[in-house]
N, C-alpha and C positions, 0 to 999 in steps of 0.2 A: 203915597202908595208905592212898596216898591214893584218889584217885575213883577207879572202874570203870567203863568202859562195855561192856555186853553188847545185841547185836544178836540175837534173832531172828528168822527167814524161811524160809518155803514159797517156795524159788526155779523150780519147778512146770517141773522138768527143762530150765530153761534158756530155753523155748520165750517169754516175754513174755507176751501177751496171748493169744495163739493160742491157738484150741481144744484142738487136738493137737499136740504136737512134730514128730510123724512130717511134718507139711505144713511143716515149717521145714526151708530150707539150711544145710548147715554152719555158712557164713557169717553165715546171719542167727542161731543162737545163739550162734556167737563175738560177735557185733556185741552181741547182748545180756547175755552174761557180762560182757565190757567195760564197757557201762555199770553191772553190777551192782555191778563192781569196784571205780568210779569211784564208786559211791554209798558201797560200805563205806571207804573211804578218807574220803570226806567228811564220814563221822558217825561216824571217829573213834576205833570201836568198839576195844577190847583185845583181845575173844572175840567170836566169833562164832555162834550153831545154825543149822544148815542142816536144811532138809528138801526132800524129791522131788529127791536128789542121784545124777545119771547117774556112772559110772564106768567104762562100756562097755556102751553100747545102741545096738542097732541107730536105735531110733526119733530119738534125737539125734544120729545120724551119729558116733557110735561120740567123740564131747568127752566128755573127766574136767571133769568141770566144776570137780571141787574143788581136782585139781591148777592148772586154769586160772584160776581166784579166790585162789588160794593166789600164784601169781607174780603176777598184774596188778595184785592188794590191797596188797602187801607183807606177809604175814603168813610168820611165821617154822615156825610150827607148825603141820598139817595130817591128821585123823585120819577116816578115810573106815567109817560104820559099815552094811557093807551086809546089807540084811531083803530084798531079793527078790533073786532070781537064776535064772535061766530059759536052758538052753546049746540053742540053733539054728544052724545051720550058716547062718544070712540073718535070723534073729530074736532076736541073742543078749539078753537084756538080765540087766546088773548096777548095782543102784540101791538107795539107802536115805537115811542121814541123815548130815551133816557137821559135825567140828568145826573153826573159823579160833583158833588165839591166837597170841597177840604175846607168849606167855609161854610155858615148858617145861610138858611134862606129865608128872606123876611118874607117874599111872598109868590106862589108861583101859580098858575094856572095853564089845564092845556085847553087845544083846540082842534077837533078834528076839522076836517074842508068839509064833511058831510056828516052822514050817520056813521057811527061806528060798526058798519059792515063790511065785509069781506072784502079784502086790498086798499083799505080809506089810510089815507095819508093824513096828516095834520103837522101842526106846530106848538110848542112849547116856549108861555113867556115866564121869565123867573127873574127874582132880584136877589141877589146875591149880596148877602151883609159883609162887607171888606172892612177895616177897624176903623174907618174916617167916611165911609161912602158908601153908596149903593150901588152896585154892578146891573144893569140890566141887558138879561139876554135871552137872546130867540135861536131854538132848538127846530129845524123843522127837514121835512123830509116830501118832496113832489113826486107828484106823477110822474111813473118811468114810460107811460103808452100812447099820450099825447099830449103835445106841443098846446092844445088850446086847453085843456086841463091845466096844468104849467101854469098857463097864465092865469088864467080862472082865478086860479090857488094863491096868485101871486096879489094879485086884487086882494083879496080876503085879507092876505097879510096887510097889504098897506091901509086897506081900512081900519085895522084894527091899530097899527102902528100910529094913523091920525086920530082915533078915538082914547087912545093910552094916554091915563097920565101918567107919566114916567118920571120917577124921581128928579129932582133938580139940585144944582151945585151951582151955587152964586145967582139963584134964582134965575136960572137956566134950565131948560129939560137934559137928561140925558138921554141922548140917542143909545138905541142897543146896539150889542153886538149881535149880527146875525151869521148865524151857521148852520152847517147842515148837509145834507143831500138833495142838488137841485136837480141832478138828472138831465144838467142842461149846460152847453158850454158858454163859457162867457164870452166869447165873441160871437157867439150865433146871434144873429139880429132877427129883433121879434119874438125872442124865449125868453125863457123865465128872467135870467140872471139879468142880460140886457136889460129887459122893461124893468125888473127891481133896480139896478143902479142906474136907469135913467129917471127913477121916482125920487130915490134918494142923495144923488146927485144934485139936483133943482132945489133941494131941502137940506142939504148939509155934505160937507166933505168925508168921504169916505175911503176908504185902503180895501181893495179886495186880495185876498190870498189862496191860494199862492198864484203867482204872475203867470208862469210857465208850465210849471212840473205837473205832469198827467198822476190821476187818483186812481184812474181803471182803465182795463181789469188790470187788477193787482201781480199776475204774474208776467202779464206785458203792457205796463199804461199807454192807452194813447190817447185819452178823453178825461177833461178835466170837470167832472161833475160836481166835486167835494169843494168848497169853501166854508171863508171865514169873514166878513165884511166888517173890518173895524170903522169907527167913527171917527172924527179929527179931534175927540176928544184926549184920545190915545193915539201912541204911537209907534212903530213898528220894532222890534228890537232883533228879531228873527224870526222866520217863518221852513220847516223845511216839512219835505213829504217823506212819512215815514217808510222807510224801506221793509215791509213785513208782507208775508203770504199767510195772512191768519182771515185774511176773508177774501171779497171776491176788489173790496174796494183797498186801497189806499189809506193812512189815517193824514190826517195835517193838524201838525200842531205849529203853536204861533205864541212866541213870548213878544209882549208888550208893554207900556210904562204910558204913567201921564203925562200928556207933550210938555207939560211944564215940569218936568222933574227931569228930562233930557238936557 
């Protein structure tokens, strides 16, 4: 396999910098999906994770945003995993988490943490057809309003992560890559990020990214919410936070190779 690169982003329903969506034109979130498009083009990415992904809401003038990043981007593959859904006859809203690849998907499923009502977060597992392997990866987005929610959430994941079978190489599992929007810092002890890499620590070597560099807010980071958690199966080749004011978050992208191809 050669390099990969995998972008994640809280694209924060399209809206840019704006408080709310709802106070955006059509126009002004096509103007800013455009540039979104133009940025995933220029960094290059293979895969993409999306979060706070509109697919019919009233409050963004009713843009798929992922179908809209999916043609402007050029991305071939396009997999919409929607955690809330709320039907108004003038309030409709359908929204959750996206994936972009430049490659097939052999097989993907999402998973909201509850019912698909108003503000529900979930995760996204998918495998990724690469020419020699299977990619397996987790797309997910947490509670921004409490800390034991977070955890809750974070449970859910590792149950499912020990119930998965997950592709194997040399009759080995693959571990996934996990990404996303945890809303939680990784040195906070006792949140989310913490308890997931002290799960997955105990169960296998992992790389979380980026080490240092704040995601949010986007026009002065100082809280690192956004990661990427590689596996020991892969290994690091660069990781940087993308410098954009196109939402309220940060994007991180992370090129990486199989440890045996370094």
């Amino acid at each position: 396999m050669s390099s990969l690169k995998i972008l994640t982003f809280n694209i924060a329903h399209g809206r840019g910098l704006s408080l709310y969506q709802g106070f955006s034109s059509e126009k002004r979130i096509e103007r800013n999906l455009l540039k979104i498009a133009q940025m995933l083009r220029q960094s290059d990415a293979d895969i993409v994770a999306l979060q706070e992904v509109d697919e019919d809401s009233f409050w963004n003038k009713r843009v798929d945003c992922l179908e809209y990043l999916k043609k402007e981007a050029g991305f071939q593959h396009a997999l919409m995993g929607i955690n809330s859904r709320r039907y108004h006859p003038r309030r409709h809203l359908v929204y959750g988490n996206g994936i972009l690849s430049r490659y097939p998907v052999h097989f993907w499923e999402n998973n909201p943490f509850g019912e698909t009502s108003f503000g529900q977060k979930g995760f996204m597992y998918a495998e990724i057809e690469l020419k020699n392997e299977v990619l397996p990866l987790i797309n997910l987005h947490l509670d921004y309003r409490s800390r034991l929610n977070r955890i809750a959430q974070i449970e859910q994941l590792i149950d499912y992560i020990k119930e998965k079978r997950h592709p194997r190489k040399n009759n080995k599992p693959i571990a996934p890559i996990i990404c996303g929007d945890f809303n939680s810092h990784s040195k906070r002890a006792g949140d989310a990020v913490a308890h997931l890499f002290d799960y997955i620590r105990s169960h296998g070597d992992y790389h979380i990214f980026p080490k240092t560099a704040a995601t949010f807010p986007a026009h002065f980071p100082r809280r690192m919410l956004d990661f990427i958690f590689l596996p020991e199966a892969f290994q690091p080749v660069h990781c940087e936070v993308v410098k954009t004011y196109l939402s309220d978050h940060r994007p991180v992208l992370l090129t990486f190779k199989h440890a045996g191809e370094l």
